[in-house]
C-alpha positions as a Python dict, from the first residue, in 0.01 Angstrom:
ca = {
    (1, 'X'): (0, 0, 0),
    (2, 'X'): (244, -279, 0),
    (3, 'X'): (79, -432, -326),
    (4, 'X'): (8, -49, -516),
    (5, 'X'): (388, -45, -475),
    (6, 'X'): (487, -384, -623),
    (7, 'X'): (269, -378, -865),
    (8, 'X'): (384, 4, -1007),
    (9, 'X'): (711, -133, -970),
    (10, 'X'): (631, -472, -1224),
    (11, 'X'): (428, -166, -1497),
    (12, 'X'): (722, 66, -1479),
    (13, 'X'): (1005, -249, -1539),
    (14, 'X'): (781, -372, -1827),
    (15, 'X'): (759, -40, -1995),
    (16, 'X'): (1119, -50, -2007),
    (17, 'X'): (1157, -360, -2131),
    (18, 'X'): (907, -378, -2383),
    (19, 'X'): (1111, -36, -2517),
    (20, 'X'): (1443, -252, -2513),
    (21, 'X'): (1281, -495, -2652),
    (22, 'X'): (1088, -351, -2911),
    (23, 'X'): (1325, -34, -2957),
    (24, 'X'): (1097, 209, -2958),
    (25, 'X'): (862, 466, -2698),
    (26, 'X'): (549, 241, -2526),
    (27, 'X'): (205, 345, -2553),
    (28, 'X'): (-115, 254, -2508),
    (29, 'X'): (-144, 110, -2823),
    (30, 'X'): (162, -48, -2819),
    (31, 'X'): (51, -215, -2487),
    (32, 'X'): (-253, -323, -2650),
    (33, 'X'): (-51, -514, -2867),
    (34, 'X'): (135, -713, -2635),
    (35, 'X'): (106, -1091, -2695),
    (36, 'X'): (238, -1382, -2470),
    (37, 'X'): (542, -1404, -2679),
    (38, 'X'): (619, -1067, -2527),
    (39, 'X'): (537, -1143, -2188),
    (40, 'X'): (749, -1473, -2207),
    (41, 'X'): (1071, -1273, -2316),
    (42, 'X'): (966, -1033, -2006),
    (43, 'X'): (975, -1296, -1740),
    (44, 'X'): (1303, -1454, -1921),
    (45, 'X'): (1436, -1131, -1905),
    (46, 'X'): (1384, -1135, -1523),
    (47, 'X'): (1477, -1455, -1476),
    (48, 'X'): (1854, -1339, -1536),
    (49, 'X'): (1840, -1111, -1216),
    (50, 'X'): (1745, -1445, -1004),
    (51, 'X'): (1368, -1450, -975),
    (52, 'X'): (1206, -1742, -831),
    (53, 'X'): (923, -1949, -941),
    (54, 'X'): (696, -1726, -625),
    (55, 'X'): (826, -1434, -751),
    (56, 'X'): (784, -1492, -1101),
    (57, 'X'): (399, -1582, -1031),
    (58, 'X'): (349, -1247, -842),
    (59, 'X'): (511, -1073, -1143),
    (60, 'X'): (286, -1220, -1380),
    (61, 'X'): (-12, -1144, -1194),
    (62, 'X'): (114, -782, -1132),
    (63, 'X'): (128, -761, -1524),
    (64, 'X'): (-252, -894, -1605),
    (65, 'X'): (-393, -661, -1366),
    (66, 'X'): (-164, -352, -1532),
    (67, 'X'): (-266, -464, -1888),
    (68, 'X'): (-651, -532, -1769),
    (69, 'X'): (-618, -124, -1664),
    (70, 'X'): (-524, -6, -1977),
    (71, 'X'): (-722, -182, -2211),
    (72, 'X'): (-1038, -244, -1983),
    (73, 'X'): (-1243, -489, -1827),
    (74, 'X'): (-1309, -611, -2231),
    (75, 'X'): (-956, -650, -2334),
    (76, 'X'): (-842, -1006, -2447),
    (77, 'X'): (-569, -1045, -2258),
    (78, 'X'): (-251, -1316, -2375),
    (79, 'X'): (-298, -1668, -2214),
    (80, 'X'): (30, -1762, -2041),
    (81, 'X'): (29, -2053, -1762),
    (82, 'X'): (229, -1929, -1464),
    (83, 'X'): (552, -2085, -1308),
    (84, 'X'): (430, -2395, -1066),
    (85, 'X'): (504, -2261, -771),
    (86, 'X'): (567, -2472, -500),
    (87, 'X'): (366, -2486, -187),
    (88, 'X'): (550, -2418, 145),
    (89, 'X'): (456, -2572, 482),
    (90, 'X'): (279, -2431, 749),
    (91, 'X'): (556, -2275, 1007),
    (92, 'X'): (381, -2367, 1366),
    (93, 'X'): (495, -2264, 1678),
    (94, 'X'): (562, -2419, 2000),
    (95, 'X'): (298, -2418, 2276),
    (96, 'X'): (513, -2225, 2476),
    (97, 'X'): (612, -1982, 2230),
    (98, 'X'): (254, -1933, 2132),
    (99, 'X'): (135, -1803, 2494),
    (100, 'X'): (431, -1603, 2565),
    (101, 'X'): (368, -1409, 2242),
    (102, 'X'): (-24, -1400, 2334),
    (103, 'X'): (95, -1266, 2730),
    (104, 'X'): (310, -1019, 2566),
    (105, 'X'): (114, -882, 2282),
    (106, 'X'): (-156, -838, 2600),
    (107, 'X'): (97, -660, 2835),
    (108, 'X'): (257, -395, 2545),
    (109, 'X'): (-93, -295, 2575),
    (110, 'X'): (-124, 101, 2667),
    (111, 'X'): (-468, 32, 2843),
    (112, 'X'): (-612, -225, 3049),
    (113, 'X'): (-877, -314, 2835),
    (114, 'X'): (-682, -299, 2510),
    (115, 'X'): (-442, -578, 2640),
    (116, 'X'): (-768, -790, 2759),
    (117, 'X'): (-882, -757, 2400),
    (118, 'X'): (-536, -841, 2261),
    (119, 'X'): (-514, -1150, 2460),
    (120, 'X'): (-908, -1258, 2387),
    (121, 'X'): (-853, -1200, 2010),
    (122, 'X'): (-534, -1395, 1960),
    (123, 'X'): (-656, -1674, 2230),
    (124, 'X'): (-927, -1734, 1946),
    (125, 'X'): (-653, -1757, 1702),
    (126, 'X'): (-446, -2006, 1873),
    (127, 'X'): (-714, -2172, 2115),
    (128, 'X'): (-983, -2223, 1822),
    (129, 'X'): (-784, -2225, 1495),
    (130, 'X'): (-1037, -1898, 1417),
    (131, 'X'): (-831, -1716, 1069),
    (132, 'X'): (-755, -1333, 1203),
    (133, 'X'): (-1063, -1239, 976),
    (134, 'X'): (-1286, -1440, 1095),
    (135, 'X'): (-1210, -1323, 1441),
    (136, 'X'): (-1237, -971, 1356),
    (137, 'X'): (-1557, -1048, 1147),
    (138, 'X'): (-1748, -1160, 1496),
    (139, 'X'): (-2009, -924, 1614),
    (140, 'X'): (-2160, -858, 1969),
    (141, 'X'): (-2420, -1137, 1898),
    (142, 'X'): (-2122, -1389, 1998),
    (143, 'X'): (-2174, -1310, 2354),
    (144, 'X'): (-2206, -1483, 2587),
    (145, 'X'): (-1973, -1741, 2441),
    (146, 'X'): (-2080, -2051, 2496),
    (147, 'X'): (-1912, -2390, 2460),
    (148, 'X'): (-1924, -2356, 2111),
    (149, 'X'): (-1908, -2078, 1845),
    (150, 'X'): (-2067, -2052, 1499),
    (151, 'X'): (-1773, -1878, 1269),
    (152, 'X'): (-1797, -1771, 883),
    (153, 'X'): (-1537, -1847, 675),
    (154, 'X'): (-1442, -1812, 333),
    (155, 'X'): (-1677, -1793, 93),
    (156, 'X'): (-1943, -1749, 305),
    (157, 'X'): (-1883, -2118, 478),
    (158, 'X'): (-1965, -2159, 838),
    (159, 'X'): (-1821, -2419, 1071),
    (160, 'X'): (-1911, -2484, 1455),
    (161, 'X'): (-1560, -2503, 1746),
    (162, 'X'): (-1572, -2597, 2034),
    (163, 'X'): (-1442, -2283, 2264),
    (164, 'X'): (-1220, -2389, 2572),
    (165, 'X'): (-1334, -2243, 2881),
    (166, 'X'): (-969, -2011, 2917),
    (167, 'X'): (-1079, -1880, 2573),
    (168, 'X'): (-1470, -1754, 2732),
    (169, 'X'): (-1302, -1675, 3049),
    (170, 'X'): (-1088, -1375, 2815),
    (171, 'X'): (-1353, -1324, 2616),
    (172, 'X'): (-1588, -1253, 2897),
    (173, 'X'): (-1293, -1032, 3080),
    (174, 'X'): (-1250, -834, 2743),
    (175, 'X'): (-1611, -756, 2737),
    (176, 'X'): (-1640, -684, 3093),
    (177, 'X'): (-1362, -419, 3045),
    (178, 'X'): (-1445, -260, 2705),
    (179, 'X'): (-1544, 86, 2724),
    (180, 'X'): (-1777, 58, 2408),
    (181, 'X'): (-2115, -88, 2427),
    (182, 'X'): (-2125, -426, 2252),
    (183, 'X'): (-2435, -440, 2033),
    (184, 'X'): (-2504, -768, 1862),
    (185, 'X'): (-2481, -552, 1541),
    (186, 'X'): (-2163, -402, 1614),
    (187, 'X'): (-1813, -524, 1603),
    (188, 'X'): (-1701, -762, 1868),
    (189, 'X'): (-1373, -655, 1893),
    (190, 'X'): (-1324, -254, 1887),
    (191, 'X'): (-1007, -57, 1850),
    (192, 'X'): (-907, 260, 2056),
    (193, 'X'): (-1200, 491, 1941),
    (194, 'X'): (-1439, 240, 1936),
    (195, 'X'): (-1509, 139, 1575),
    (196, 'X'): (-1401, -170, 1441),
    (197, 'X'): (-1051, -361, 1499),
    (198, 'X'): (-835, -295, 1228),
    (199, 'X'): (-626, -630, 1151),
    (200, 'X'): (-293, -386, 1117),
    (201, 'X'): (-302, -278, 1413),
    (202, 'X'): (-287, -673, 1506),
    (203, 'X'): (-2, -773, 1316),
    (204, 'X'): (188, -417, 1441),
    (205, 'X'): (132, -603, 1758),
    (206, 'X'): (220, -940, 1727),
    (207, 'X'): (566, -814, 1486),
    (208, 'X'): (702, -594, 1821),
    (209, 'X'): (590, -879, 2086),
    (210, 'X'): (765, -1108, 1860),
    (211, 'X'): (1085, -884, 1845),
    (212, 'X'): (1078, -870, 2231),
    (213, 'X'): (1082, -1240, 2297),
    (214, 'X'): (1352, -1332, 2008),
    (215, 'X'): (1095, -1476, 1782),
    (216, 'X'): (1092, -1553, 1466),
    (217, 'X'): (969, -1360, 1162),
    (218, 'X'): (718, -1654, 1103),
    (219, 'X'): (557, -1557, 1413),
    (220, 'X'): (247, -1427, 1262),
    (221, 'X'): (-137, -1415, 1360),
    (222, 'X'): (-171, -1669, 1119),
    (223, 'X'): (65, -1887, 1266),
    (224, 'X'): (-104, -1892, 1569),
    (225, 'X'): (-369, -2103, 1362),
    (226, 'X'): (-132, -2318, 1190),
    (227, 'X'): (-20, -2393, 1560),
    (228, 'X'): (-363, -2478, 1662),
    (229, 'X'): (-379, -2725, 1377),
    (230, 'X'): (-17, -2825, 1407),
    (231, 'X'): (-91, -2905, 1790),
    (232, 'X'): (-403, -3082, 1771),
    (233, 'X'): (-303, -3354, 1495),
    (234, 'X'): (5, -3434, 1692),
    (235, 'X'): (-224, -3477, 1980),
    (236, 'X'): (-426, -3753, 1819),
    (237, 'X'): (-739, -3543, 1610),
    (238, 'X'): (-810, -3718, 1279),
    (239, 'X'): (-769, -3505, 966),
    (240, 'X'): (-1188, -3482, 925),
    (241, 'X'): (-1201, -3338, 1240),
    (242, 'X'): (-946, -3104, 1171),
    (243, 'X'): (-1119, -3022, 875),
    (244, 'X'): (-1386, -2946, 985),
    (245, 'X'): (-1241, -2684, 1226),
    (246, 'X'): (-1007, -2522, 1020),
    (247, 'X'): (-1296, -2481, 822),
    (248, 'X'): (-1092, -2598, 449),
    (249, 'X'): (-1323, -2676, 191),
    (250, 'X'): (-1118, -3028, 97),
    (251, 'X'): (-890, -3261, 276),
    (252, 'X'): (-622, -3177, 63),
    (253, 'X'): (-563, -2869, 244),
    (254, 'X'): (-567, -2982, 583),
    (255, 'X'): (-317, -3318, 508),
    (256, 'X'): (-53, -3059, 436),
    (257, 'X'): (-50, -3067, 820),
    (258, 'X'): (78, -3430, 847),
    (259, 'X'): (400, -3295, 661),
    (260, 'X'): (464, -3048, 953),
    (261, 'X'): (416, -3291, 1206),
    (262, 'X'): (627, -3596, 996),
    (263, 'X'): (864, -3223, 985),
    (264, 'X'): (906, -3189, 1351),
    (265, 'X'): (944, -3506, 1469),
    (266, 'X'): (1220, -3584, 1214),
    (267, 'X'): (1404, -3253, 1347),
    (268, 'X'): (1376, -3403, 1683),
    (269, 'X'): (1514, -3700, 1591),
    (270, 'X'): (1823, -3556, 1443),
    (271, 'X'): (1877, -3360, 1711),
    (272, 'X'): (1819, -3613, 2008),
    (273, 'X'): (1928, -3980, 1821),
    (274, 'X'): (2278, -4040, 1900),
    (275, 'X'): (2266, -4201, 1602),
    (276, 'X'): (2148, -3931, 1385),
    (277, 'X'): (2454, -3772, 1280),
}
């Protein structure tokens, strides 16, 4: 809904612009016509009211898909090169912070078995490095966990973890309290009426747990994972084997992890070396 919204908002704000710019009513024709010149004079345009290079990206895609919708999957559409945007770290959080929001999330829970699920799902999350959809994406045939789990990832990829024995122990409790039959076919994890988990109702979850305890807004399901990752290099693990159970199809994506840790401990030293200031 989110997306629908921004990317209405990017159509109607080029509309305008393009009848600024070109002083006259927009139609489809007139879209048709649009070349990257115009585009170029769009994004200039909204440069002025203090878009970023992230922002500028998102606009640009925005536009492609509105212009793909009016002239159809066979229009030729202008070839622009977006902005270079800048990719952020991961934002980890602390062991401690990570089980308190993984206790809470479980004890907001209206039902017993709800909060057993809760806790199971984002134990996965944190305790495996498992992406929210992946977790969600597990069906009855999981169980019993054993000491290691087969996951798909993107693009169809598959990757074997190693599941910690806290991790079966709430994944066994979960299904020992669920209400719903767990067919291998079926979801694993099942929301209130018994179909399948929706990741909203997740995140709803995790935003008032983190709310309660004075979190962050980084405190997200994902960042659960970045934890795991975040937690596990400073712990010794070499980036292959982190690779390999983040599931990333190159190195490159998992080294961005040694600039979180190199992060951290540099904010630790400025805040503990008496030196530092």
């Amino acid at each position: 809904m989110h997306t629908v919204r921004a990317y209405t908002a990017t159509a109607e704000r080029f509309c305008a612009f393009l009848e600024s710019y070109r002083g006259g009513a927009v139609d489809a024709a007139g879209l048709a016509r649009v070349d990257a010149a115009d585009i170029r004079a769009f994004l200039s345009d909204r440069r002025g009211d203090g878009l970023t290079n992230a922002s500028a990206a998102r606009e640009l895609s925005a536009l492609r898909a509105f212009l793909r919708f009016v002239g159809g999957p066979e229009a030729a559409l202008p070839v622009l090169r977006g902005p270079r945007v800048k990719k952020g770290l991961p934002r980890p959080v602390t062991p401690a912070e990570a089980m308190a929001l993984v206790s809470d999330v479980a004890g907001q829970a209206r039902q017993e078995w709800i909060g057993a699920r809760d806790f199971a799902l984002l134990l996965l999350l944190y305790g495996a490095g498992l992406r929210i959809g992946e977790a969600l994406a597990l069906t009855g045939a999981a169980l019993p966990l054993g000491e290691v789990l087969r996951v798909t990832g993107k693009r169809g990829k598959t990757r074997i973890v190693p599941i910690l024995p806290a991790i079966r122990a709430a994944v066994l409790r979960y299904a020992t309290l669920c209400p719903f039959d767990l067919d291998p076919d079926g979801p694993l994890f099942r929301g209130l009426r018994g179909g399948a988990l929706d990741s909203g109702v997740v995140r709803a979850s995790v935003r008032s747990a983190r709310r309660a305890l004075g979190l962050p807004e980084r405190t997200t399901p994902h960042a659960l994972r970045h934890s795991f990752a975040t937690h596990l290099l400073a712990g010794g693990a070499d980036l292959r084997s982190l690779q390999e159970l983040l599931g990333h199809a190159s190195l490159a994506s998992t080294q961005i992890y040694t600039a979180v840790d190199a992060a951290q401990l540099l904010d630790i030293y400025r805040n503990a070396h008496p030196r530092a200031g």
